[in-house]
N, C-alpha and C positions, 0 to 999 in steps of 0.2 A: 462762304463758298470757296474762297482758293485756299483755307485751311482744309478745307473738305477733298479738294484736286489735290492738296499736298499730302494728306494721308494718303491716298489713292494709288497714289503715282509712288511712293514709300513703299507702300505694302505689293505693289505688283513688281519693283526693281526688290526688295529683298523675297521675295518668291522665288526670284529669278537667280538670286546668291544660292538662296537654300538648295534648290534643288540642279545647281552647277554641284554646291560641296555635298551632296545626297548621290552624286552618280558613280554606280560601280561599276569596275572592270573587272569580271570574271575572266578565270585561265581556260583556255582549252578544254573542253570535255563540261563546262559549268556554265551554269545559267543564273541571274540575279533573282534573289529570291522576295524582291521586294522590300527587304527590311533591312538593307542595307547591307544584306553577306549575300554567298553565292549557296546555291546547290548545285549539287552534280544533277547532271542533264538526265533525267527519267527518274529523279527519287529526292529525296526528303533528305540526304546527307549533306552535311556543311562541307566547306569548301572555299579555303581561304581564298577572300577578294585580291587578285593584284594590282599593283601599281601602273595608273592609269597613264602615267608619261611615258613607262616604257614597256607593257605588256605586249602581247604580242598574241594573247589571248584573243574571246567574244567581249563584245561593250554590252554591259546587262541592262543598263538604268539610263536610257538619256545620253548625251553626246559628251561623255567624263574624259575624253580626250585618248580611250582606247583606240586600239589603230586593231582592227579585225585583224584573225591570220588564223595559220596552222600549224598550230605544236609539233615541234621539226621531230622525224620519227628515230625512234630508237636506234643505238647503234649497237650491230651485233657483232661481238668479235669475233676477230679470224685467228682459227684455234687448229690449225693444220695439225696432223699427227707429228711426230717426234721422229719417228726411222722411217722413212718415208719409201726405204729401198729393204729387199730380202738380207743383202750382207751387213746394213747398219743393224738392221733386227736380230741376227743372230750372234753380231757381235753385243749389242746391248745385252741378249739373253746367257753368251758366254758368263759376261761379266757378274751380271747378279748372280749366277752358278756361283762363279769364286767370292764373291760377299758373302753368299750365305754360307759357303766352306769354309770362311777364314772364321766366323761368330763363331760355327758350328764347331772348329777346332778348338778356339781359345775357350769357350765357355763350358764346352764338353770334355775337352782334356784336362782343363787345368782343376776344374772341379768332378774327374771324373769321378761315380761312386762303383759301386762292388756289382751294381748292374752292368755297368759300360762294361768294367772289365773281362765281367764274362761274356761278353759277346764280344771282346777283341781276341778271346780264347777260344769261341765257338768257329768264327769268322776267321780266327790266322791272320787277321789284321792287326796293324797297329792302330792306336785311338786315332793319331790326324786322319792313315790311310780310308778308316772304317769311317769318320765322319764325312770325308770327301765321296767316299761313294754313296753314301746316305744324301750329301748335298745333290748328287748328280743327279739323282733322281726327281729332283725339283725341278729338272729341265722342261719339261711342259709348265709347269707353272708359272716358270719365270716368261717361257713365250706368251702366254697371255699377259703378263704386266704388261710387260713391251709393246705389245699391241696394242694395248687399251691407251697409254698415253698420245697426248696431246700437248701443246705449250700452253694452253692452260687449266691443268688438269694438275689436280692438287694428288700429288705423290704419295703422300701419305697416304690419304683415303683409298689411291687407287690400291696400295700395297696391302691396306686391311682388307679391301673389299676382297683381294687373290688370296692373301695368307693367313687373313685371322682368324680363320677355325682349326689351324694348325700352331696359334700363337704367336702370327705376325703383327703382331702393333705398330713395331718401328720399322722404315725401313734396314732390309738386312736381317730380317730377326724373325725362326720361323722355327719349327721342332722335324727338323730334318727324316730322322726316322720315321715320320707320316708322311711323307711324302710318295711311299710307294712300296713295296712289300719287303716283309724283313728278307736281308743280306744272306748268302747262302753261306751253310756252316763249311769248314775249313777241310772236311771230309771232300764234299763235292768242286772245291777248289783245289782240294791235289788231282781230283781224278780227272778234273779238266784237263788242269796241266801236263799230266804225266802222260795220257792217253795217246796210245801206242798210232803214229799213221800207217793208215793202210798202203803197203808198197804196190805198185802196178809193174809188170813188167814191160 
C-alpha cells in the first residue's frame, strides 16, 4: 500500500514537472497551438514560441511564467521634406541645373561627334554654351526632384523616378537635349539680337 501512495504521489509531482517544462509563451499576435509551438491568432501558421522569463507576449499553455502585455507599436519615422522654404527650393533646383550642365559639358564636349557639331553651327553656339542652354531647360524637372525629397528618401531612386526616361540613372546624369524643344537656329538668334527698337517720340 505505501509503495502504491509512492507511485501515486511520483506520478502526480512529475505531471506537475511535465507540464511546468510543456508551457508555452507565445508573442503578440499568437496563440499556443497545443503541441508545444504557437499559431498566429485566426489561422494554422507557425509562429515561433518565445522565451517565457522575459516575453512580453500572450501565455498560451498554463502559467510558463509569461507575463501578458502588448507588443509596443511601430515607430514611424519622421521624414520631413529637405527645402522646407520657396528660396531653399529654388536654390537646390538652381544647383541641380549647373550639375546637369557641368556632365552635360564635359561628356558632350569632350566627346563631341559631327552631330553636336552641327547644331553648334545651326545654333551659333558654342558646345559648353549650346549644352548649358539644353541643361536650362531641365529647369522644371529639377523643381520636381526638389520637391519630392525628404531625409529619408533614397536620392537615387527619387532621381530615376524624375530622369530616367531621359537617361538619368545616376544622380546628375540625364540627356539634356530632351529635356525640352530643340534650340533655335542661329538665323533666329541674330534677328533677335539685331532687331531694330521701335523709337517713340
Amino acid at each position: 500500500m505505501r509503495y502504491l501512495r509512492l507511485v501515486i504521489l511520483i506520478s502526480i509531482f512529475g505531471f506537475g514537472l511535465n507540464t511546468a517544462a510543456l508551457a508555452v509563451c507565445c508573442p503578440g499576435g499568437c496563440v499556443d497551438n497545443g503541441y508545444g509551438g504557437c499559431w498566429r491568432t485566426g489561422t494554422n501558421n507557425y509562429c515561433a514560441p518565445a522565451s517565457c522569463s522575459s516575453s512580453s507576449g500572450s501565455s498560451g499553455g498554463g502559467s510558463g511564467g509569461g507575463t501578458p502585455g502588448v507588443a509596443p507599436p511601430s515607430i514611424i519615422p519622421y521624414c520631413p521634406i529637405s527645402y522646407q522654404t520657396s528660396a531653399s527650393r529654388d536654390s537646390a533646383t538652381t544647383q541641380c541645373v549647373a550639375t546637369l550642365s557641368a556632365n552635360a559639358m564635359f561628356w558632350g564636349c569632350l566627346f563631341e561627334d559631327d552631330a553636336g557639331r552641327a547644331e553648334d553651327q545651326r545654333t551659333g553656339l558654342t558646345c559648353p554654351d549650346r549644352q548649358k542652354a539644353l541643361a536650362n531647360q531641365c529647369r522644371a524637372r529639377c523643381a520636381r526632384y526638389v520637391a519630392s525629397l525628404n531625409y529619408c528618401s533614397d536620392t537615387s531612386a527619387e532621381w530615376q523616378r524624375v530622369f530616367g526616361d531621359i537617361g538619368g540613372f545616376v544622380y546628375g546624369s540625364a540627356r539634356v537635349d530632351l529635356c525640352g524643344p530643340r534650340l533655335r537656329s542661329s538665323f533666329f538668334n541674330r534677328v533677335g539680337r539685331s532687331r531694330p527698337q521701335r523709337f517713340t517720340p
